[in-house]
C-alpha positions in Angstrom: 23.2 16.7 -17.2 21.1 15.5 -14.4 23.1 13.5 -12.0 21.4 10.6 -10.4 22.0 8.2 -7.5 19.7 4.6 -7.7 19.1 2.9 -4.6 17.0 -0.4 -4.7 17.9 -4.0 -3.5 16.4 -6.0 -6.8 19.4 -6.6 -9.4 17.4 -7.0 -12.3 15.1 -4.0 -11.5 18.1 -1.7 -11.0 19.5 -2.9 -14.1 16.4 -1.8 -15.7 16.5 1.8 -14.2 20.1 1.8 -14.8 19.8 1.6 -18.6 17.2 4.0 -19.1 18.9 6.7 -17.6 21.9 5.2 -19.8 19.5 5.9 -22.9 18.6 9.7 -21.9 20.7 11.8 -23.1 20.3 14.6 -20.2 20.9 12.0 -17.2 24.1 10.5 -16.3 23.9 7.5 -13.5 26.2 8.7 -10.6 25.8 5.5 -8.3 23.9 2.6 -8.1 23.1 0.4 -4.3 21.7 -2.3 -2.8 21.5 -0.3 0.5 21.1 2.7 2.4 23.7 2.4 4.5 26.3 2.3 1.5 24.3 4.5 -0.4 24.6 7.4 3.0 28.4 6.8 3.2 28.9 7.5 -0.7 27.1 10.7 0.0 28.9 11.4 2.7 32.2 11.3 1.4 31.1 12.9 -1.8 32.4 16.7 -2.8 29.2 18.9 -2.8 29.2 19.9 -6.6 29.6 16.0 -7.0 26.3 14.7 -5.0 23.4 13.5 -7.0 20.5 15.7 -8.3 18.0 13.0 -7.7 18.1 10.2 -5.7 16.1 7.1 -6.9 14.8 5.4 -3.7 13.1 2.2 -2.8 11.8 1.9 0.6 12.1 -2.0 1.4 15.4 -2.7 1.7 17.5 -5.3 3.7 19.3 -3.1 6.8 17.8 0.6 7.1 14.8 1.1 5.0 14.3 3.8 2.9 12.1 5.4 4.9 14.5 5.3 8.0 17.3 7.0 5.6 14.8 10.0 4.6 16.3 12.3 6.8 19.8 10.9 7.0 20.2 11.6 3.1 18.9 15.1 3.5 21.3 15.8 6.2 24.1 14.2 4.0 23.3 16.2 1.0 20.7 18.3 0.7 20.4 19.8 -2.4 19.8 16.4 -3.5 15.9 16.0 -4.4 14.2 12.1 -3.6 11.8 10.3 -5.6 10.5 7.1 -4.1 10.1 4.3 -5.9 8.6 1.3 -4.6 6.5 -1.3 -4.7 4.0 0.3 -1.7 0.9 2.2 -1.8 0.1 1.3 2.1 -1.2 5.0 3.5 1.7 4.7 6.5 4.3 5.0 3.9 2.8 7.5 1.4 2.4 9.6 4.6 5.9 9.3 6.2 7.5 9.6 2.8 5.7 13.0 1.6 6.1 14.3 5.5 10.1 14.0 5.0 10.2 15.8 2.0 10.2 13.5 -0.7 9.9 15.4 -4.0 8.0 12.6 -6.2 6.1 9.0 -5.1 5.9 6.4 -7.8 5.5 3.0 -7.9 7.1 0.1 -9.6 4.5 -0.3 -11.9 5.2 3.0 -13.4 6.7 2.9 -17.0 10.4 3.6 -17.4 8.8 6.9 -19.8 7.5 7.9 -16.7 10.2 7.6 -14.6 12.5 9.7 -16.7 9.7 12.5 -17.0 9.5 12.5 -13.3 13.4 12.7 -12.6 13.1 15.7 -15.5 10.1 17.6 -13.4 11.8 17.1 -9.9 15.2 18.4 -11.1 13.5 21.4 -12.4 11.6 22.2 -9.0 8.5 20.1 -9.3 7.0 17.5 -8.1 5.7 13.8 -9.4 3.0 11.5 -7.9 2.1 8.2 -9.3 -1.3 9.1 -9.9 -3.0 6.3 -7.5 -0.7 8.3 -5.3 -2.4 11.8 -5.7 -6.1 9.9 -5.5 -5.3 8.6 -2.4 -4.2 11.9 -1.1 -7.1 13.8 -2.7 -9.8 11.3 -1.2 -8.1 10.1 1.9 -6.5 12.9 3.2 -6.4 16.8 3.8 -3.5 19.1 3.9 -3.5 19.7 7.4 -3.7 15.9 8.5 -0.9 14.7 6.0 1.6 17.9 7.5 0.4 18.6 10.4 -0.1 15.0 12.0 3.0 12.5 12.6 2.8 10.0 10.7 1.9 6.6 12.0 4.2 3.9 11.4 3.1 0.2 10.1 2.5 -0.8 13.5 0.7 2.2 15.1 -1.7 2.0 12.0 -2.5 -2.0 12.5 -3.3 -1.1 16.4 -5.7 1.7 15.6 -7.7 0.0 13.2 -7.8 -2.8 16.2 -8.9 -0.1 18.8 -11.3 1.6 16.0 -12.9 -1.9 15.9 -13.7 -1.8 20.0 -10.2 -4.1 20.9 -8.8 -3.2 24.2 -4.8 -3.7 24.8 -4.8 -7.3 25.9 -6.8 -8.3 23.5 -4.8 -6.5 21.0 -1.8 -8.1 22.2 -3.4 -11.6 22.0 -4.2 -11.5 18.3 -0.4 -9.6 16.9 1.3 -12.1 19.3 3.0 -9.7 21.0 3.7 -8.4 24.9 1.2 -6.4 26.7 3.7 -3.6 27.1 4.7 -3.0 23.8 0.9 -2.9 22.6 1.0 -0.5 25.4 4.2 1.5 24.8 2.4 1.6 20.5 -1.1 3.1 21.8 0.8 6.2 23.5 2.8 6.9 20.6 -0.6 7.0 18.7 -2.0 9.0 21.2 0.7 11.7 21.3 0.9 11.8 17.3 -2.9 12.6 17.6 -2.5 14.7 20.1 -5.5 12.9 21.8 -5.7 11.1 25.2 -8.1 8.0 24.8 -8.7 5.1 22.8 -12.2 6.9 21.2 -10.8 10.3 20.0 -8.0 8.5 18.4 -10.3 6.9 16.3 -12.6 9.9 16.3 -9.6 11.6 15.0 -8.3 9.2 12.3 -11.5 9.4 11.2 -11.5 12.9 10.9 -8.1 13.3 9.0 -8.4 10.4 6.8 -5.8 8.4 9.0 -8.6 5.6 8.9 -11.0 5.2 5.8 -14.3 6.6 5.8 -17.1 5.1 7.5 -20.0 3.3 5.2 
């Protein structure tokens, strides 16, 4: 049987996941969570041979986001294999996801079908990508820039497309309504995830690696 462990916020679309791995016979449902933080202390306090096979993940959630617990759950149990599933296709989060070792990426849209083939593959070793997933990966971005490169957060990503598009900080700061410091404090994470030293070869950069789309 493969255990699994659903995490996700909306009731009615746990429900859903809930009874399809009800209706296969090779799955039993091992916990299901609004949160992380619930979700984490469960598999902290649960006997090794007892923690999940797969762990059913959403990454907007009220408290810690999914994305925020990535590497909390791995250090909690980690022969337990993740397979996002969520609403987002944003770059930022398809990048942080698949750099902390995520073993599938599907979104909501996926059929349930789908779901439970996915939960089969990643239990056996492999790995499952909603296939707008892989696309964006093949197109957008190589192998070194989505493993080798830290991934932007949400944030980082808004403020370089504002530098790519000639914005300096204050200007920056102006339009996201925020302080001049913090636009600051953004830009050198960017810069030190780049590994660059300037506004231009960041962009140069994202360019490069796919961080930014290709320019027409």
């Amino acid at each position: 049987m493969i255990r699994i462990m659903v995490v996700e916020d909306n009731v009615d679309y746990r429900t859903v996941i809930a009874l399809a791995i009800d209706d296969a016979a090779d799955m039993e449902l091992t916990g299901l969570f609004g949160t992380t933080e619930i979700a984490l202390r469960t598999l902290e306090t649960t006997n090794t041979l007892e923690q999940p096979d797969i762990l059913l993940l959403d990454l907007r959630l009220p408290g810690m986001s999914g994305l925020d617990a990535l590497p909390l759950i791995h250090a909690a149990s980690p022969t337990t294999r993740i397979i996002v599933l969520s609403q987002s296709d944003a770059p930022s989060d398809i990048v942080q996801a698949i750099s902390a070792g995520v073993s599938g990426y599907l979104l909501k849209g996926a059929r349930l079908q789908e779901i439970t083939d996915a939960i089969r593959t990643v239990s056996q070793g492999g790995g499952s990508l909603d296939k707008n997933v892989a696309q964006f990966i093949l197109e957008k971005m190589t192998t070194k820039a989505l493993f080798q490169i830290d991934a932007l957060t949400e944030r980082e990503n808004e403020i370089l497309l504002m530098l790519s598009e000639g914005l300096v900080k204050k200007e920056i700061a102006t339009q996201l309504g925020i302080g001049y410091s913090t636009v600051d404090t953004h830009v050198s994470h960017i810069y030190k995830k780049l590994g660059v030293s300037n506004a231009p070869a960041a962009v140069s950069k994202a360019y490069q690696s796919g961080i930014l789309p290709s320019q027409k």
